[in-house]
C-alpha positions as a Markdown table, in Angstrom:
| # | Residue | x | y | z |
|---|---|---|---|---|
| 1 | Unk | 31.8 | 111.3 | 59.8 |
| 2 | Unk | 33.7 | 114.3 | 59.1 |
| 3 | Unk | 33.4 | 115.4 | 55.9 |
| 4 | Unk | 36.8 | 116.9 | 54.2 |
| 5 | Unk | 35.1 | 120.1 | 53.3 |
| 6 | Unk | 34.5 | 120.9 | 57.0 |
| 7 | Unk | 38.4 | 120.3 | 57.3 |
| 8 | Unk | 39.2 | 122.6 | 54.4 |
| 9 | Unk | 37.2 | 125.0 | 56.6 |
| 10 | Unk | 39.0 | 124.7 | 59.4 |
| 11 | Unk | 42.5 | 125.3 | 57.4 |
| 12 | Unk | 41.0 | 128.7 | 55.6 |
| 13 | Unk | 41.0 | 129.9 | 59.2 |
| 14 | Unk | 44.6 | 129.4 | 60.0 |
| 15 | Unk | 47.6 | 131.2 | 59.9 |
| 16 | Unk | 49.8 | 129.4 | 57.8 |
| 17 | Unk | 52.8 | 131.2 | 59.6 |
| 18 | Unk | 51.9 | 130.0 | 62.6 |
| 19 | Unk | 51.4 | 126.5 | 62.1 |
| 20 | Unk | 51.6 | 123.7 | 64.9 |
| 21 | Unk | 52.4 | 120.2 | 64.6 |
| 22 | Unk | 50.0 | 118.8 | 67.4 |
| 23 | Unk | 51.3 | 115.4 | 69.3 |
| 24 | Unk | 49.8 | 113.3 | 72.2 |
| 25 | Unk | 52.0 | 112.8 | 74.5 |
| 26 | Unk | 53.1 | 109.5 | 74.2 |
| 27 | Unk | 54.6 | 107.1 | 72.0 |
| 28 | Unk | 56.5 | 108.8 | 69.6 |
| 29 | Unk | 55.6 | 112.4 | 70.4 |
| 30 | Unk | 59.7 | 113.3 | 71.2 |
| 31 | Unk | 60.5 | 112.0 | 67.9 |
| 32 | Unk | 57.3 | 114.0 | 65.9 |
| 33 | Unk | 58.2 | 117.7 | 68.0 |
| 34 | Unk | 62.1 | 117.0 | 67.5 |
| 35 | Unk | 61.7 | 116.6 | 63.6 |
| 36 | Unk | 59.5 | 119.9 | 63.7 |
| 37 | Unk | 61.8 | 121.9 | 65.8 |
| 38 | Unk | 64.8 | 121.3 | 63.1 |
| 39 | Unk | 62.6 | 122.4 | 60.5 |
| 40 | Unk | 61.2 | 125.4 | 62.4 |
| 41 | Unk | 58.3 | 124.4 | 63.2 |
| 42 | Unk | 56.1 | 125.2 | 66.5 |
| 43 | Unk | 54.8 | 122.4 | 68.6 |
| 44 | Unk | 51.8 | 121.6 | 71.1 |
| 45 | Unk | 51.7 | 118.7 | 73.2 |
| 46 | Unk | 48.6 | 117.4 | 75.0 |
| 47 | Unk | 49.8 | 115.4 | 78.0 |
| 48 | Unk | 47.8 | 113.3 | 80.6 |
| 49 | Unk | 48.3 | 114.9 | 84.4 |
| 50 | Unk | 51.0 | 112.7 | 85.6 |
| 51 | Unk | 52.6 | 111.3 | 82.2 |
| 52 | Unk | 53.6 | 115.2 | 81.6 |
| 53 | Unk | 57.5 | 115.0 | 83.0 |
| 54 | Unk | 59.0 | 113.5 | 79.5 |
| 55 | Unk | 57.8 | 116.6 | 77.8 |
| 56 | Unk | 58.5 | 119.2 | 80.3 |
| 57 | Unk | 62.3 | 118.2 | 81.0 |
| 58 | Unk | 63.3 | 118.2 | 77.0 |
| 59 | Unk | 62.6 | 122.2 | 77.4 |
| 60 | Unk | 63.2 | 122.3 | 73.4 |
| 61 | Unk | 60.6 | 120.5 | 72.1 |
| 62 | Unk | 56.7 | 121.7 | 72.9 |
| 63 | Unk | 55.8 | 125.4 | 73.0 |
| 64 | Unk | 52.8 | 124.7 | 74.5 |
| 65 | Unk | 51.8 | 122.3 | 76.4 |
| 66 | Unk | 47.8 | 121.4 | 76.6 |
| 67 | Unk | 47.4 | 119.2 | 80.2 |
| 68 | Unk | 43.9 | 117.1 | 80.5 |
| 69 | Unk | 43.2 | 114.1 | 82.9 |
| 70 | Unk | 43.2 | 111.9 | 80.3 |
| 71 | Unk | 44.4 | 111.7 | 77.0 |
| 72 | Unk | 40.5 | 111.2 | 75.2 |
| 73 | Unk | 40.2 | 114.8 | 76.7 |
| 74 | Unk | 41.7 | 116.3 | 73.9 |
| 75 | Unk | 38.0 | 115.4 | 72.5 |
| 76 | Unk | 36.4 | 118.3 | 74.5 |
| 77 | Unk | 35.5 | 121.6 | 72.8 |
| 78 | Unk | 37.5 | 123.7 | 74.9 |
| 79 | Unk | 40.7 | 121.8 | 73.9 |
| 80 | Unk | 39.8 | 121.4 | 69.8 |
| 81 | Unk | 38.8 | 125.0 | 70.0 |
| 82 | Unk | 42.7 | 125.5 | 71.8 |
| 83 | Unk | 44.4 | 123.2 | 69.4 |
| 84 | Unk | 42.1 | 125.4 | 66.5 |
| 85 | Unk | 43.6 | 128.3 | 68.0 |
| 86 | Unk | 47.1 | 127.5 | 67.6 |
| 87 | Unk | 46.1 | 126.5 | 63.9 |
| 88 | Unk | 47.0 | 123.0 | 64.5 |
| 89 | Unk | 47.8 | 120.3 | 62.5 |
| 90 | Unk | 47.4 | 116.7 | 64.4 |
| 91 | Unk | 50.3 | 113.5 | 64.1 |
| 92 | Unk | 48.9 | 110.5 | 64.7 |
| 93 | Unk | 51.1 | 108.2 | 66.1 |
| 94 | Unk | 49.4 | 104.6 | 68.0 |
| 95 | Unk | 48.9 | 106.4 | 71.7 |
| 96 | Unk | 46.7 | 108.5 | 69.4 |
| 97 | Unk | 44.3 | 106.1 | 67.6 |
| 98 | Unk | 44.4 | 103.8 | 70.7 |
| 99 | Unk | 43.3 | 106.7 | 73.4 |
| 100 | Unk | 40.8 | 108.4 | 71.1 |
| 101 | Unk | 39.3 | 105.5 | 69.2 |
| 102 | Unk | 38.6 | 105.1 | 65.7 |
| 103 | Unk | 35.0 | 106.2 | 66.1 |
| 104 | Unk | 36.2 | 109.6 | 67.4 |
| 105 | Unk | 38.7 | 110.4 | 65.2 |
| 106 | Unk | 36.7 | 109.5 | 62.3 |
| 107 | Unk | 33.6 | 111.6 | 63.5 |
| 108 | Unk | 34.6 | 114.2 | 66.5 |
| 109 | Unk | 37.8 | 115.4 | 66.0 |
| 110 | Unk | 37.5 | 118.5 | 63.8 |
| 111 | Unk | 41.2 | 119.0 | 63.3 |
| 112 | Unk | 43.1 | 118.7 | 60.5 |
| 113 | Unk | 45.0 | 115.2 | 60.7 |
| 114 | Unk | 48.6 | 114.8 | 58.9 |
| 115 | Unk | 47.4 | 111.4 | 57.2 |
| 116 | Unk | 44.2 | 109.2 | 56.4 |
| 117 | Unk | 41.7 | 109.3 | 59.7 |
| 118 | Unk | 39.6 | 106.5 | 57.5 |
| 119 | Unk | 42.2 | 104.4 | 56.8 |
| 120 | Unk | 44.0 | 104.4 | 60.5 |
| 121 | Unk | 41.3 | 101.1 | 61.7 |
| 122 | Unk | 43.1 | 99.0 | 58.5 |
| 123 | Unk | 45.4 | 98.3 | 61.5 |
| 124 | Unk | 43.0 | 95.8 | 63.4 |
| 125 | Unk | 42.9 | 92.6 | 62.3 |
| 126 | Unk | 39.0 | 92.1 | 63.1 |
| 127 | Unk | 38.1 | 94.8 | 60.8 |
| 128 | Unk | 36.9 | 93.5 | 57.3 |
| 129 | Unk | 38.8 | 96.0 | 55.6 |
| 130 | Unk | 42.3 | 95.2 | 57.7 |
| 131 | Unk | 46.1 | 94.9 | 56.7 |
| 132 | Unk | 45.8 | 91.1 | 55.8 |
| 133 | Unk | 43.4 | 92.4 | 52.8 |
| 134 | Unk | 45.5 | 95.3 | 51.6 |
| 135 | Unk | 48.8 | 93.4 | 51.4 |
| 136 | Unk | 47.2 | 90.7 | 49.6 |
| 137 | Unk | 45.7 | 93.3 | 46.9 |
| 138 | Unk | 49.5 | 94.3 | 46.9 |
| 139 | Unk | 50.4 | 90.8 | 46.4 |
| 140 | Unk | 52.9 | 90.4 | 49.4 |
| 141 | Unk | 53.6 | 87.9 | 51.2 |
| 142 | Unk | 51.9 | 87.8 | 54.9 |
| 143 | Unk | 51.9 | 84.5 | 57.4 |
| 144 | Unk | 49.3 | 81.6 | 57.1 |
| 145 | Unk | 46.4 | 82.4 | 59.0 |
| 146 | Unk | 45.0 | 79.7 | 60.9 |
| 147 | Unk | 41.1 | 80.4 | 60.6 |
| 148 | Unk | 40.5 | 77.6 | 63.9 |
| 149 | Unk | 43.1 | 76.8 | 66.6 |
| 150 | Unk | 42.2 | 73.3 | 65.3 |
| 151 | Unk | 44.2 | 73.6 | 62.0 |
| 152 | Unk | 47.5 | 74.4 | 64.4 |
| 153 | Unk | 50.0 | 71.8 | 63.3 |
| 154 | Unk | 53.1 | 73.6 | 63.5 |
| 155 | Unk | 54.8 | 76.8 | 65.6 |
| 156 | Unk | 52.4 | 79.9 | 65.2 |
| 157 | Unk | 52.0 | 82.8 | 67.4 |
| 158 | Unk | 48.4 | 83.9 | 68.9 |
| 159 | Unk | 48.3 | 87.7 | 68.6 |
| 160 | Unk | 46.2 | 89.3 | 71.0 |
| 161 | Unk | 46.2 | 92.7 | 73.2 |
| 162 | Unk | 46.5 | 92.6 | 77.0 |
| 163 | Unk | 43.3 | 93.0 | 78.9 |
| 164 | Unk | 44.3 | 95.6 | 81.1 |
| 165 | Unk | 46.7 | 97.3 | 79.0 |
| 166 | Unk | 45.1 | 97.7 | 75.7 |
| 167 | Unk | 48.3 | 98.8 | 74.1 |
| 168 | Unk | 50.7 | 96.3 | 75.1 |
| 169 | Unk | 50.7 | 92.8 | 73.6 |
| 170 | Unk | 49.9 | 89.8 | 75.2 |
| 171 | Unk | 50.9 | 87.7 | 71.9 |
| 172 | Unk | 52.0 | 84.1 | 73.0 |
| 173 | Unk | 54.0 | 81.1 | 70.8 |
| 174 | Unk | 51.8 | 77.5 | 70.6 |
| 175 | Unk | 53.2 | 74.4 | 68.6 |
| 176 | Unk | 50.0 | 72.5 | 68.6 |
| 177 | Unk | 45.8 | 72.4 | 69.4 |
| 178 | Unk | 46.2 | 71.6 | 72.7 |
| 179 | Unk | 49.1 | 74.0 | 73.4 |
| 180 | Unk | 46.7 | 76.4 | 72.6 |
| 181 | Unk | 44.4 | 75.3 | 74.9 |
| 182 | Unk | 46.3 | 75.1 | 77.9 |
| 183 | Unk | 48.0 | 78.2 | 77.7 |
| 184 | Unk | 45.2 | 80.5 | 76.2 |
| 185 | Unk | 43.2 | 79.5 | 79.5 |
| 186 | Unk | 46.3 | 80.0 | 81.8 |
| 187 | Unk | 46.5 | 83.1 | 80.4 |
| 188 | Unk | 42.4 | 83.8 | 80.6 |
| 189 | Unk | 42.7 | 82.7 | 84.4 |
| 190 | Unk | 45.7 | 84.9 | 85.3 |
| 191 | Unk | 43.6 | 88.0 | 83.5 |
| 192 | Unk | 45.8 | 88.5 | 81.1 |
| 193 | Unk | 43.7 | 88.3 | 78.3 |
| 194 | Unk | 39.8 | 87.9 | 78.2 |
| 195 | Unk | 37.8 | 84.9 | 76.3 |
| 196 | Unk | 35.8 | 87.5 | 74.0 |
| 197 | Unk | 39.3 | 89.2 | 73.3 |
| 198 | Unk | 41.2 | 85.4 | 72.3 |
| 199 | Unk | 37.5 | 84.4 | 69.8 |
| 200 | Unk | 38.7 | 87.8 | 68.0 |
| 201 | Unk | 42.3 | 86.6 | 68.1 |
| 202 | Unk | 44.6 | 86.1 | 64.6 |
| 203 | Unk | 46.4 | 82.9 | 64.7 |
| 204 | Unk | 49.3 | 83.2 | 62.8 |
| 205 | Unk | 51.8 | 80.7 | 61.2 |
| 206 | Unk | 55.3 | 81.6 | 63.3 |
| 207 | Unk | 57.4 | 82.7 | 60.0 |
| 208 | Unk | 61.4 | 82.0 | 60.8 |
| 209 | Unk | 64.3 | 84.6 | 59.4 |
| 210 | Unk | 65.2 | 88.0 | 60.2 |
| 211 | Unk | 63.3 | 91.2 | 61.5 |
| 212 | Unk | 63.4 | 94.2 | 60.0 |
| 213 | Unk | 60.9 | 96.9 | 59.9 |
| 214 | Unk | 60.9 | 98.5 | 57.0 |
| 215 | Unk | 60.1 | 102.4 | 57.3 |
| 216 | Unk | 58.6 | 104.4 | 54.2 |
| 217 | Unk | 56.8 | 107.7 | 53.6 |
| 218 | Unk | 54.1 | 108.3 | 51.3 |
| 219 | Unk | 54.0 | 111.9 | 49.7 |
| 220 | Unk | 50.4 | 113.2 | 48.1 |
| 221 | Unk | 52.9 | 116.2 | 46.4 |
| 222 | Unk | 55.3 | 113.6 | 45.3 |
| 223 | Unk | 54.8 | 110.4 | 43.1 |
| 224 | Unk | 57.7 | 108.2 | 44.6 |
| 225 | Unk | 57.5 | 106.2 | 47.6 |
| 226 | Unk | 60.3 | 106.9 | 49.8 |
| 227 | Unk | 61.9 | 104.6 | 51.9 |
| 228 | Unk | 63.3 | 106.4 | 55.3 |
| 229 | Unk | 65.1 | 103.4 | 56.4 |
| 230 | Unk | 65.1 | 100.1 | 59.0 |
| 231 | Unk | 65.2 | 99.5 | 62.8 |
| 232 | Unk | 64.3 | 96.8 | 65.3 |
| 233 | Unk | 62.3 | 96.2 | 68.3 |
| 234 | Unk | 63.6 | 95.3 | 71.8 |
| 235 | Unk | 61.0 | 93.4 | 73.3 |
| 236 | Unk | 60.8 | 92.3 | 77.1 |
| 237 | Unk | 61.7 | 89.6 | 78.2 |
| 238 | Unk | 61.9 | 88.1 | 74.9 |
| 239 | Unk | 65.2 | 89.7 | 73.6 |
| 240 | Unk | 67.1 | 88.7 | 76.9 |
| 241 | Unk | 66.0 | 85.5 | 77.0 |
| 242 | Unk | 67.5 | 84.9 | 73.3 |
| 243 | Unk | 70.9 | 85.7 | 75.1 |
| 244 | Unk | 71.0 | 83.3 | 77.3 |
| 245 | Unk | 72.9 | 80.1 | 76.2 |
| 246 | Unk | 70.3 | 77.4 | 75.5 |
| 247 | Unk | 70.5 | 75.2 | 78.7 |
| 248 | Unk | 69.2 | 78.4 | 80.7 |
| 249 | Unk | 66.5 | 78.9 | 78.3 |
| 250 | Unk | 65.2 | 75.3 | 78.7 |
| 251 | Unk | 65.5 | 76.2 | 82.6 |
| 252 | Unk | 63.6 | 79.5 | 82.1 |
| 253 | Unk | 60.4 | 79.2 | 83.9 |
| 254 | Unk | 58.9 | 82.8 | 83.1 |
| 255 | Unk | 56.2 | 83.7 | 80.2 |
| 256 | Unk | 57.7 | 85.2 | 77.6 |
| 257 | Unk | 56.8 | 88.6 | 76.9 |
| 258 | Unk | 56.2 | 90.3 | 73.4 |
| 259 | Unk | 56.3 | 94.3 | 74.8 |
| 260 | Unk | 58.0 | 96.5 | 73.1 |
| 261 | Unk | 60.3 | 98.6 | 75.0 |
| 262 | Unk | 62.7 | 100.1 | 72.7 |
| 263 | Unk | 64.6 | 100.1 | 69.2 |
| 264 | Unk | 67.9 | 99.0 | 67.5 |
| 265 | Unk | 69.0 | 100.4 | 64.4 |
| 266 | Unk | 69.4 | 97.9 | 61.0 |
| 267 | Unk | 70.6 | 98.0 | 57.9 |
| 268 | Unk | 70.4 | 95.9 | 54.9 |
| 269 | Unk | 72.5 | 94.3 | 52.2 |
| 270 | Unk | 72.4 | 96.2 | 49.1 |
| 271 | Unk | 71.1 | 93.7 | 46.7 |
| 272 | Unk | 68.3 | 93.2 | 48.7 |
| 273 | Unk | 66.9 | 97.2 | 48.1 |
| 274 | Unk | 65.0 | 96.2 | 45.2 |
| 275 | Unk | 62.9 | 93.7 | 47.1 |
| 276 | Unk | 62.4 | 96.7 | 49.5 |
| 277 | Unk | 61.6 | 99.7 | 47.3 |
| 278 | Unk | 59.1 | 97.7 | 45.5 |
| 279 | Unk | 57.3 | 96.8 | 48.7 |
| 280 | Unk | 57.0 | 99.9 | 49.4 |
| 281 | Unk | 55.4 | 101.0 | 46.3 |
| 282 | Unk | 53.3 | 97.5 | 46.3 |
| 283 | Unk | 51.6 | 98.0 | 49.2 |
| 284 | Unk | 51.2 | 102.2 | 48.8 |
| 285 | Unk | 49.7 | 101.8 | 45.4 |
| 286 | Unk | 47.0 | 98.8 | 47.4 |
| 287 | Unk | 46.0 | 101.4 | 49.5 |
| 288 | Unk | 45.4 | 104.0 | 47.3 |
| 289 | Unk | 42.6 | 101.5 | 45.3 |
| 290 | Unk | 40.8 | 100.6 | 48.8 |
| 291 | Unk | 41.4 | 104.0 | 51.2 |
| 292 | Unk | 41.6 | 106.7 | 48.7 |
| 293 | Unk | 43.6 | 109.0 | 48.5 |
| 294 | Unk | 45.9 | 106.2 | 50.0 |
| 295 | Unk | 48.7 | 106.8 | 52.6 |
| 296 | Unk | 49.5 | 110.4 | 53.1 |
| 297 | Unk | 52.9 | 110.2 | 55.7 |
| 298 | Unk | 54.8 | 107.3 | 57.4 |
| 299 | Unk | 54.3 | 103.9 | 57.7 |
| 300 | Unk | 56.0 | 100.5 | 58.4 |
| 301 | Unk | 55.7 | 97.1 | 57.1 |
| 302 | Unk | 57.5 | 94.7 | 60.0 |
| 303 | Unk | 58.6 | 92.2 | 58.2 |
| 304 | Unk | 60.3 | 88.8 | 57.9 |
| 305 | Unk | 63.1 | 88.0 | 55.8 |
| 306 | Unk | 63.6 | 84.1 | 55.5 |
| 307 | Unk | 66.3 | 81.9 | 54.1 |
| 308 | Unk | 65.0 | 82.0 | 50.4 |
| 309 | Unk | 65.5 | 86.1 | 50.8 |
| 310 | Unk | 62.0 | 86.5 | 50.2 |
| 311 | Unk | 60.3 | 89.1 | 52.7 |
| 312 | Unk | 57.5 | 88.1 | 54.4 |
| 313 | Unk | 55.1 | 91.3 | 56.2 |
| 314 | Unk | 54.1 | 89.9 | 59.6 |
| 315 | Unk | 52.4 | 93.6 | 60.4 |
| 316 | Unk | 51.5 | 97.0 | 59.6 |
| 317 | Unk | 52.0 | 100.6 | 60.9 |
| 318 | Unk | 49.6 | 103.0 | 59.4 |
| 319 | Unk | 50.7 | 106.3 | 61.1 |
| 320 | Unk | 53.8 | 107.2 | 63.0 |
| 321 | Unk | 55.5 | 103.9 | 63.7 |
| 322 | Unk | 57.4 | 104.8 | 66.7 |
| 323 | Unk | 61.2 | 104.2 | 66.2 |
| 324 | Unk | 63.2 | 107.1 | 67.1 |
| 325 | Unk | 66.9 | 105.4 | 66.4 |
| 326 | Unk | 66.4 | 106.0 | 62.7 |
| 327 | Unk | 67.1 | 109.8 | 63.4 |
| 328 | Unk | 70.6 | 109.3 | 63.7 |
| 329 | Unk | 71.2 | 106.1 | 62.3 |
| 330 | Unk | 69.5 | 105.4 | 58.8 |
| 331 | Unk | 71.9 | 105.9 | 55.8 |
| 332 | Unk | 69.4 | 106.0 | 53.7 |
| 333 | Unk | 67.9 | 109.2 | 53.7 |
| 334 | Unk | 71.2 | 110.2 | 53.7 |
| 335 | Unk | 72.0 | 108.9 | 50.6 |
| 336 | Unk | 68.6 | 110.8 | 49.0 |
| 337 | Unk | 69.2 | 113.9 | 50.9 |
| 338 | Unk | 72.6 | 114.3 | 51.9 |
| 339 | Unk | 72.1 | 114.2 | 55.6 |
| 340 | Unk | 70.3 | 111.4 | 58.0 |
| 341 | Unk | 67.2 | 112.2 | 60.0 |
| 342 | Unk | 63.9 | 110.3 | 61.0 |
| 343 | Unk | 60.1 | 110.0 | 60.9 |
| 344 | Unk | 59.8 | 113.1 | 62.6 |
| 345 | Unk | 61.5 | 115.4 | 60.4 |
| 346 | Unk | 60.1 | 114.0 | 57.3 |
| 347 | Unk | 56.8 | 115.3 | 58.7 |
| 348 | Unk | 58.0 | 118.7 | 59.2 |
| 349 | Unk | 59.7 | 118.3 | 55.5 |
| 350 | Unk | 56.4 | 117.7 | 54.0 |
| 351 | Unk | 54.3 | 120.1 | 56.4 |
| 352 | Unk | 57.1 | 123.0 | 55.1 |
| 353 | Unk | 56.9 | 121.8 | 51.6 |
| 354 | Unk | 52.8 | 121.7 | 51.5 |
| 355 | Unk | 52.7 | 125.1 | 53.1 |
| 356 | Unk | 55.4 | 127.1 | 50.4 |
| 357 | Unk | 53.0 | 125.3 | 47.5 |
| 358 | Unk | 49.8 | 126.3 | 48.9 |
| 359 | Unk | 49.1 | 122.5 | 49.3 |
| 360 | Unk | 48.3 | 122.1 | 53.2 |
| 361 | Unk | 44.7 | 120.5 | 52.2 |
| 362 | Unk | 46.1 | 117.4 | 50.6 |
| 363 | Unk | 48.0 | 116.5 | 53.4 |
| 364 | Unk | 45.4 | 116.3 | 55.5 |
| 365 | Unk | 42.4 | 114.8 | 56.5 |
């Protein structure tokens, strides 16, 4: 494991004028270098040979641009020693912990990381130390968790990656035990999914209301957790299949899919910010006792809000969640600083702010 002192190392050797927010070319990497370039910031992008195009034609937003076969490749000596170069300073965002792996961000990456590397596996629900356990030490609400598909006796969802497309979803909606059955195997026969992958499965109680992901940014320089604002994921096919009027959906013949291809912007009614600011600071304060020193940057608690108005956290972001509409459509970090803007500039914002304090080493890991 990397030990923070070899980190602190690695930052006495920078530049501090010279500072580059480092991205993986995927996910949210647009939304990370566009929040740096309106704070001034420089930005490297490692892409993947063929995925590059994105990142070339928006000519404004990487300085440099670091190309490897594939994305794990950043691992490589030559490329840390690159990235050191350009006195680095890594955003995780999910392309990043998904293409690297746990294992080698906690161990082999010697770069400094803007956020906790330990606490980026609190993401997978067959880790001991997962999300289910911190929002329970926060005391907030998450769905019934079925331990056996036996216990099913009402609408759940089975969440479970794709086999071949480890980043995509492959979750799927079951009323009953032997729903379960025929469509987990339906699903194991058509290689969607694996057996191995559906034993580690979470079956979850399906939780009716409203969406909303609720987006917040944890500060080590400041004691207040902030929340940036909401959005809402597109999902295909699901989200036009709910358009349809209901005698089309009864005819629709087609699995319903749970990828996520884009984002909708929300808002919420006023006398329901309470509920929302203390869910932020719930959960930040949990993760401070078990992952210490806790969130440093983004994250987002996707959550339910039912009839009763009580909100309900189905799951959690632990890094860069990935929703670029919130640049240009929150109003609420307008209303704390006067102007809207998204995840990505609020990394810049603190990268700027931890620089002019001399205080780079407690954002990062």
């Amino acid at each position: 494991m990397i030990h923070p002192d070899s980190i602190s190392a690695v930052i006495e050797k920078y530049d501090l004028k010279n500072i580059h927010m480092a991205v993986i070319g995927s996910h949210s990497a647009l939304e990370i270098m566009d929040g740096a370039k309106d704070e001034g910031l420089r930005t490297v992008c490692i892409c993947q040979k063929g995925r590059e195009l994105p990142y070339v034609r928006f000519k404004r937003l990487a300085d440099k641009i670091i190309l490897v076969d594939k994305f794990s490749d950043m691992l490589f000596k030559e490329n840390q020693d690159k990235l050191r170069e350009l006195n680095s300073i890594v955003v995780p965002h999910r392309a990043f912990t998904a293409y690297l792996g746990y294992d080698s961000i906690e161990n082999d990456l010697l770069l400094p990381i803007l956020g906790n590397r330990l606490l980026f596996r609190a993401e997978e629900r067959s880790y001991n130390k997962n999300q289910y356990l911190l929002l329970e030490q926060a005391q907030i609400a998450h769905p019934k968790i079925y331990e056996n598909y036996t216990e099913i006796d009402k609408l759940a969802i089975v969440k479970i990656q794709e086999y071949k497309r480890k980043l995509e979803r492959a979750f799927f909606i079951v009323s009953s035990m032997q729903d379960y059955l025929e469509k987990s195997q339906k699903k194991i026969k058509e290689k969607i999914i694996t057996s191995e992958d559906l034993e580690n499965s979470v079956i979850e109680e399906f939780v009716l209301g409203t969406y909303f992901n609720f987006n917040f940014f944890s500060s080590p320089l400041t004691p207040e957790t902030e929340f940036l604002g909401i959005e809402r994921r597109l999902q295909t096919n699901l989200n036009d299949l709910n358009s349809l009027p209901a005698k089309q959906q009864l005819e629709f013949d087609t699995e319903v899919k749970h990828i996520e291809i884009g984002h909708t912007p929300a808002s919420i009614r006023e006398s329901m910010l309470e509920k929302v600011f203390e869910l932020g600071d719930k959960f930040a304060a949990a993760v401070r006792k078990e992952y210490p020193p806790g969130i440093i940057g983004p994250f987002s608690l996707q959550s339910i809000v039912t009839p009763e108005l009580e909100i309900v956290v189905y799951d959690v972001s632990l890094r860069v969640p990935g929703n670029p509409i919130m640049a240009t459509t929150s109003p609420y970090t307008k209303y704390s600083h006067g102007y809207t803007f998204g995840i990505g500039r609020r990394i810049a914002m603190e990268v700027k702010e931890a620089l002019a304090s001399n205080m780079l080493s407690r954002i990062v890991t």
